[in-house]
N, C-alpha and C positions, 0 to 999 in steps of 0.2 A: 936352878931358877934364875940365878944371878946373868947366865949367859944367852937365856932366852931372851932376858928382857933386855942386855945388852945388845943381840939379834936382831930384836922388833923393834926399837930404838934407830938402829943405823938403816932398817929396814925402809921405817918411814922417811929418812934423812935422804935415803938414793930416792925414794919415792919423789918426795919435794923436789929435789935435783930436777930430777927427770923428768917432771909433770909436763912440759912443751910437748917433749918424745912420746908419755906416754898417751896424751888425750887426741892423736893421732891413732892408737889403735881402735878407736869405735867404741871403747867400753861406756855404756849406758846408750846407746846406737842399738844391741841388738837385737836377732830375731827373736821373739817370746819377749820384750820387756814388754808393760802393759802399760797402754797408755790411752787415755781418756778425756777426747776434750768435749764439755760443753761450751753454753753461751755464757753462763755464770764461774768459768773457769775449769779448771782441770784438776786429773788426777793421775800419777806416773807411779809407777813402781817396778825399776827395772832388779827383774827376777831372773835373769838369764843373766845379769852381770854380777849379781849378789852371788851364783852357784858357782860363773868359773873364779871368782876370787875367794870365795872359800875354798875349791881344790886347788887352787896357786897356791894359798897361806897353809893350808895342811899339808901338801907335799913341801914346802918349804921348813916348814915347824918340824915334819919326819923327818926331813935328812941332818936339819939341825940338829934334832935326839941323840943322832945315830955316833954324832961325830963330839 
């Protein structure tokens, strides 16, 4: 436990780092996010970014397991 959370930790650290780099790939951009404007305001729910970053975080979290 101690090493996952040391993992998820340095995880979100290179995240932070990174964030110029990464808000350059489009994530909340894609195709299937839902998004909803009226006249009294909107509504967004990106669903297509929320799935590939849960198979990032779970292929990451497996190989972390393994090792």
């Amino acid at each position: 436990m101690q090493k996952l959370l040391i993992l998820g930790g340095l995880a979100l650290v290179v995240a932070g780092l990174c964030w110029p780099m990464l808000s350059r790939l489009g994530l909340g951009r894609l195709p299937g996010d839902i998004s909803i404007q009226g006249e009294n305001g909107g509504f967004y729910f990106p669903i297509m970014t929320c799935i590939v970053v849960s198979v990032v975080l779970s292929l990451i979290f497996w190989l972390a397991g393994r090792f």
